[in-house]
N, C-alpha and C positions, 0 to 999 in steps of 0.2 A: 498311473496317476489315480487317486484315489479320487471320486466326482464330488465336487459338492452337492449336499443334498438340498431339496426345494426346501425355500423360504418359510415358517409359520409364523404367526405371529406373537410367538410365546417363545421362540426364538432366542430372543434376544432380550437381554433385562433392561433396566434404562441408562440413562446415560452413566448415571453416578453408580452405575452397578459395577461388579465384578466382570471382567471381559476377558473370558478366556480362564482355566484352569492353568497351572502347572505344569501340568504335562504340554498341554498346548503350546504354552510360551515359550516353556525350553525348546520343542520341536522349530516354531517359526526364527527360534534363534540362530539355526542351523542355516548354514551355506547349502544352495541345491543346485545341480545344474539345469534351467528349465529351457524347454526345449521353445520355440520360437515359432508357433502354428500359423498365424495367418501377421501381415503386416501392409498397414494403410496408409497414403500419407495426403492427410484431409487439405493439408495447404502445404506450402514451399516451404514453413518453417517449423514443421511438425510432423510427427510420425504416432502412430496407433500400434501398439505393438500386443498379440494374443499370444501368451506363454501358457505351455503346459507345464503345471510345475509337480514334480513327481512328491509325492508322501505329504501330499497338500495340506493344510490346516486353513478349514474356513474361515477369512475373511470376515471382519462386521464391517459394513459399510462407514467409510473415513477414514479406513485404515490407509498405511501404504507398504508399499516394497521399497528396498532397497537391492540396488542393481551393480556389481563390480566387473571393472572388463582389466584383464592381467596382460600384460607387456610381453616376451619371450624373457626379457631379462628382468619379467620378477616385477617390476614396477605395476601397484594396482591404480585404479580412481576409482569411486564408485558414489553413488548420488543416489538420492531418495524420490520414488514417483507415486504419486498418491493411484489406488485403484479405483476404477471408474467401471468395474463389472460389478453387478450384483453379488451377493454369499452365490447364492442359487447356480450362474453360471460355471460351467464344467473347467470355463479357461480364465489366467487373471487378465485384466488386460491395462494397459498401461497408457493414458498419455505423455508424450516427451515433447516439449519444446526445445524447437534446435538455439540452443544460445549462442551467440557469437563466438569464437572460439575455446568451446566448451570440450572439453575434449569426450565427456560422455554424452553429451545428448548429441555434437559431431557424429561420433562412431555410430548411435543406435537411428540415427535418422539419416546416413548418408550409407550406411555398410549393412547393417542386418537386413539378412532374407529369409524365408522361410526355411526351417531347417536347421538352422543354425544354434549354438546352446549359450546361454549366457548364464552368467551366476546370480542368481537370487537368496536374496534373507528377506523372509518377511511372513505372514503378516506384522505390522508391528505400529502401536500405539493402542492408548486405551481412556486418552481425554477426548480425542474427537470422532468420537463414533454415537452414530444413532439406530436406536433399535426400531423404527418404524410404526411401533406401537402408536406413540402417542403424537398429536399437531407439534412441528416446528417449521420454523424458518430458516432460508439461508439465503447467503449472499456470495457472489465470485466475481474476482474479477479477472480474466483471462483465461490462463491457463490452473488458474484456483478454483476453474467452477468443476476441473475432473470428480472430485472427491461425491462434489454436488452430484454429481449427473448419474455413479451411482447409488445414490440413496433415495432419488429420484428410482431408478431405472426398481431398487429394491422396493421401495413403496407402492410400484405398479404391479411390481409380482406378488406384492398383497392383496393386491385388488383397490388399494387407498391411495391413487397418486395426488390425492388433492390433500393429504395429510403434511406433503411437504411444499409449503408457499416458497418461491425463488425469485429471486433480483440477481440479475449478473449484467456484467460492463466489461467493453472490449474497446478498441478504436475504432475496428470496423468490424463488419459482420465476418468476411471470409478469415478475421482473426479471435472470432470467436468460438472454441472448440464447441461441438457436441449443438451450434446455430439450431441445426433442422430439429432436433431432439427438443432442445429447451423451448423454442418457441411454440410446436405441438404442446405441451405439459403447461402452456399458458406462461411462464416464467417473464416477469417484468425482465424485457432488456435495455441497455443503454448505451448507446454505441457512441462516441464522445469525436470519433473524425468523420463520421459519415453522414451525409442528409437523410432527410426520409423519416419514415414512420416511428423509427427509432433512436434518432438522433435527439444527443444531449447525455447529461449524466443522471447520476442515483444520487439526487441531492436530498433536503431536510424529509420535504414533504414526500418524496417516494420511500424514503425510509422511514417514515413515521407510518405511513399503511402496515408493514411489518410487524409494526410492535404489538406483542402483549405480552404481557409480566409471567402470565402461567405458561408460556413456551420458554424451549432451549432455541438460540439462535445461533449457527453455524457462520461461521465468515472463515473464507478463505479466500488469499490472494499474497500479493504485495506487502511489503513494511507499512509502505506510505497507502495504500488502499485498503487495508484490514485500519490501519490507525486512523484514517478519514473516516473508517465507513461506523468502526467503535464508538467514538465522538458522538457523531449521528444519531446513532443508536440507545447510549446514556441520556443524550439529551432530550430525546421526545419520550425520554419513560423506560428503558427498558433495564433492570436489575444490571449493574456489572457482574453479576455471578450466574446470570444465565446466559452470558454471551461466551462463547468457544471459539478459538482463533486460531488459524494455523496460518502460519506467516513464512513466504518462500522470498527466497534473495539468492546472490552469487554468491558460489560458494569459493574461498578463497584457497 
């Protein structure tokens, strides 16, 4: 595995930049088998998965993998999990929620152990990636805030974690990936089934602290949560062409 090298912050161009050469993209276009190094599983419906991935191509933060698990008799699935490790780190690492009978996030949260090799393509996308450089915002709601967590985790291996302001929403805490992490990094939470300190949602006026016109804003989550939280966002000021969405649902 070829390691990624440490973060600069010249790195990366801006959002509207070029991401990634030619040679890069064909390579991430490429099927690899990556091997399976460490596996977590932070709550009962979720798994943390460390893949080494051989002939690697760094990673910008926001990107994701895609994952395929093949049959004996040939039949594939395979699904897309956004990365949540910095460029910087050696291994990618993946959050998966286990969906209700989902046959791939099943398999990678109830069967994978260390060791084991799975198929990877990826890095891939190049609308929702942030180079670090400059102030944004984001917003997650559940399993949407991985992508967040790291551009977060990138912007501290600049030494700038306050470059990136965060808002994220779950129902409860123990169902909020990455809890202990975002709340250190100060990140408004809102937990929408639980009492306490953080109970309630990311309504008008928490999303209007967000705004300003000269940042890019990140939203990831939901159909109905990125399109709530949009709304939100146009209406207390903020440009629709600097809001970036990445929008997860069942895949049929």
């Amino acid at each position: 595995m070829s390691s990624a090298s440490t973060g600069t912050e010249d790195q990366f161009g801006a959002p509207e930049d070029h991401v990634g050469g030619p040679n890069d993209r064909r390579a991430a276009a490429k099927w690899r088998d990556a091997r399976v190094v460490e596996v977590a599983h932070p709550a009962v419906d979720a798994v943390v998965l460390r893949l080494a991935v051989p002939e690697r191509v760094q990673h910008h933060p926001g990107q994701h993998y895609v994952v395929r698990l093949r049959a004996p008799d040939g039949y594939t699935a395979q699904r897309s999990y956004s990365v949540a490790s910095p460029p910087a780190d050696d291994l990618v690492e993946l959050f998966v929620e286990r969906i209700e009978d989902g046959e791939v996030s099943g398999y990678l949260a109830d069967v994978v152990e260390p060791g084991d090799e799975l198929e990877v393509r990826g890095p891939i996308g190049r609308w929702f990636v942030w180079n670090g450089r400059t102030p944004a915002a984001a917003i997650g709601g559940g399993s949407g805030v991985a992508p967040l967590v790291g551009m977060l985790r990138h912007a501290t291996g600049l030494g700038h974690p306050e470059r990136l302001r965060l808002a994220v929403s779950a129902t409860t805490r123990a169902r909020l990936p990455y809890a202990d992490e975002l709340e250190a990094a100060g990140a408004r939470i809102a937990l929408t089934r639980e009492p306490g300190e953080h109970a309630g949602r990311l309504d008008a006026a928490a999303i209007a602290e967000l705004v300003d016109p000269a940042e890019t804003v990140y939203l990831c989550g939901s159909a109905r949560f990125t399109g709530a939280m949009e709304t939100l966002l146009v209406d207390a000021g903020q440009p629709e062409g600097s809001i970036r969405v990445e929008r997860f649902g069942p895949t049929g």
